[in-house]
C-alpha positions in Angstrom: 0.0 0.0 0.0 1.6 3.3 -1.2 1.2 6.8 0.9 0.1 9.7 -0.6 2.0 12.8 0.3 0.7 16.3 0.0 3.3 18.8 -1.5 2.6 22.1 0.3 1.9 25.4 -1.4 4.7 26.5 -3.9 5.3 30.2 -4.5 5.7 31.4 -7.6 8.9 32.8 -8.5 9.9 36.9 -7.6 10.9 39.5 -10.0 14.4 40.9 -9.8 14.0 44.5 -10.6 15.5 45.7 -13.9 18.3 48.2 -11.8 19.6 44.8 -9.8 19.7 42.3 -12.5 23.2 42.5 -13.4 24.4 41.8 -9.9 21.9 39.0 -9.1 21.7 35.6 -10.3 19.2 33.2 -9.5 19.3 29.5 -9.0 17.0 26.5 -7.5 17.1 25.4 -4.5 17.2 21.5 -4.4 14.5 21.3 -1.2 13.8 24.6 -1.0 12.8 26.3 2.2 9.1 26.3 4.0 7.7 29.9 5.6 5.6 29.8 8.8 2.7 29.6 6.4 3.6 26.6 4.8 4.6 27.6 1.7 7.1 26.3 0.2 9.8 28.5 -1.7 12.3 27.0 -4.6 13.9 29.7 -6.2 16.7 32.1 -4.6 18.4 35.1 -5.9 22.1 36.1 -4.8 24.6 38.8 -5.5 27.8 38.4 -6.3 30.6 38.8 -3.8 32.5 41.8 -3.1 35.5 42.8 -1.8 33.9 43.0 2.0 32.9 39.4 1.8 36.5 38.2 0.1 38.2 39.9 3.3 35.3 37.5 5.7 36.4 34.9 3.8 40.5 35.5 4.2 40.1 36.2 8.1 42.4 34.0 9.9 40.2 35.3 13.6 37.2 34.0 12.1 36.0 30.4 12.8 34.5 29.1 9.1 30.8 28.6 10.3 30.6 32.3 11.3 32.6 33.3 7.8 29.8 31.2 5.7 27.1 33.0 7.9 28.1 36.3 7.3 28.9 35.7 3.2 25.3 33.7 3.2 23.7 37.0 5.1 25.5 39.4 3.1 24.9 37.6 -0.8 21.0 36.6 -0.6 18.6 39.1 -1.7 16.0 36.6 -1.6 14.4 33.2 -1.0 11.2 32.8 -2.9 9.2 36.0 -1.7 11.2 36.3 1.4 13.4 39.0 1.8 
């Protein structure tokens, strides 16, 4: 006997505006990420790195789980319609 599952809500993807599009790319997530409604969010636009987030990344004082935290909070513009 098989189980159904129930896929939750998907959002549909977000508009990058026009201004930001050079700087942004946009890519799948593979299992995505659920809001506190349920829905369930697939796509995810980042920005390239800069010069701030290259010197994060060379910081010898920095333990590598707080480096990839800062990069990740500094280069996502967006998950689905999150902000």
């Amino acid at each position: 006997m098989s189980e159904s599952i129930i896929a939750p809500n998907v959002a549909a993807p977000v508009a990058v505006p026009d201004a930001a599009k050079s700087a942004v790319a946009s890519c799948v997530l593979p299992t995505g990420a659920i809001d506190e409604d349920g829905t369930l969010h697939v796509d995810m636009a980042v920005k390239e790195i800069t010069g701030e987030e290259e010197d994060i990344l060379m910081s010898a004082r920095m333990p590598a789980h707080v480096k990839l935290q800062r990069v990740m909070e500094n280069c996502i513009v967006s998950i689905g319609s999150m902000q």
